[in-house]
N, C-alpha and C positions, 0 to 999 in steps of 0.2 A: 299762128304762124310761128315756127320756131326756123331760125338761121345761126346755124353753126358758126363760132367765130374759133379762129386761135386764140389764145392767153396772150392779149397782146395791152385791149385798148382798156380804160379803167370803168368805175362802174357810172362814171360821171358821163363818160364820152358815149358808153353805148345806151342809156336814157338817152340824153340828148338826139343821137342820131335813130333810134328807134320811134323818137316823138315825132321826128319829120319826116320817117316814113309813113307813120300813121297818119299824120295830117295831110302830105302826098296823095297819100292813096282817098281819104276822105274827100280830099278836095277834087281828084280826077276823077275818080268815081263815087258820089254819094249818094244814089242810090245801090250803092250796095257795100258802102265799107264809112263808118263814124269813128271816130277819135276822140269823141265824147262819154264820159262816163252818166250811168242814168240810162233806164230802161227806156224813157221816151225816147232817147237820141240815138236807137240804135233800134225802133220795132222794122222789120224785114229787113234789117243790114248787119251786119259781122262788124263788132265793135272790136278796133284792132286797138289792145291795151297794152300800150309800151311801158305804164306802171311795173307791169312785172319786172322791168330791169332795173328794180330799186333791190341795192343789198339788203336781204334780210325779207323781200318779197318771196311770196308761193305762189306756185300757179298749180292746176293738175297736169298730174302725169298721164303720158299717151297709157290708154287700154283701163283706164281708172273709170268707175263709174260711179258719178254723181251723186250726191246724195237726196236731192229734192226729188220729190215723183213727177216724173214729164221730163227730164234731162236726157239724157244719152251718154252714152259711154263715148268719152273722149278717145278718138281713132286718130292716127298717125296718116294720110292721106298723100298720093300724089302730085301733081300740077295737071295731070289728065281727069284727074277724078275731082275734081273741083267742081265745074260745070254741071256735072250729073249729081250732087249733092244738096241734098233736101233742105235738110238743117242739122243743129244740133242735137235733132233727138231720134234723128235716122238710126240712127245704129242703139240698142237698148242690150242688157243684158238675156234679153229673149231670140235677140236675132242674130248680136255678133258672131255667132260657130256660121254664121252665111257667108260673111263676110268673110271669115280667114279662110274659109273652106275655097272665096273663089278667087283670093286673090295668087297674082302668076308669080310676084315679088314682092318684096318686102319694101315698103315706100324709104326706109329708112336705111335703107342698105349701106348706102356712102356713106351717113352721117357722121359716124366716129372718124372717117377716116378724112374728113372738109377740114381744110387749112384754109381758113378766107379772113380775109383783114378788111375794117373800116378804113377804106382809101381816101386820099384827098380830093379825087375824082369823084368817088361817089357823094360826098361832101358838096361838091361842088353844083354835080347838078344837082341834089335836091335844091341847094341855097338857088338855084337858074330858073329849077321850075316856079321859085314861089309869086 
């Protein structure tokens, strides 16, 4: 999951608030979303690694293809195509030209252009849901 921020909050604030989203989401839905790192604590669920908002962290890039055999090539997706998605290894560098062949738009359209801030609202309720 990647969420476009402004250049606003620091590297300390958006860990922090990426952890309680992942732990949010971990805890409202755990069969299907871990905040755990370790392959046990994530077999049939999408392990949401807020790690990456550590300065100096790497993640991959969208349309980058994995290097171990049985990965999938990292796709850009939208909130409709969630649902209908397999797993991580759905899309390979065998089948991707399917996918860009059927898709109507680009998932990523807006992204450049998202001015969104960590509010003290959204702060707020994660701190409400725990």
């Amino acid at each position: 999951m990647v969420v476009p921020l402004a250049k606003q909050a620091g590297w300390d604030e958006v860990k922090d608030f990426s952890q309680a989203v992942a732990q949010h989401m971990a805890a409202t839905l755990p069969k299907y979303f871990s905040a755990k790192m370790g392959a046990q604590n994530r077999k049939q669920k999408i392990f949401v690694d807020y790690l990456r908002n550590n300065r100096g962290s790497s993640t991959v890039a969208a349309f980058s293809a994995r290097a171990r055999p049985g990965l999938g090539v990292s796709v850009p997706l939208s909130w409709d195509e969630v649902a209908s998605t397999t797993g991580g290894d759905q899309w390979t560098i065998e089948n991707l030209h399917e996918r860009l062949a059927d898709l109507k738009s680009d998932p990523w359209a807006d992204y450049t252009k998202t001015r969104q801030r960590i509010t003290a609202a959204m702060k707020k309720r994660l701190d409400d849901a725990e």
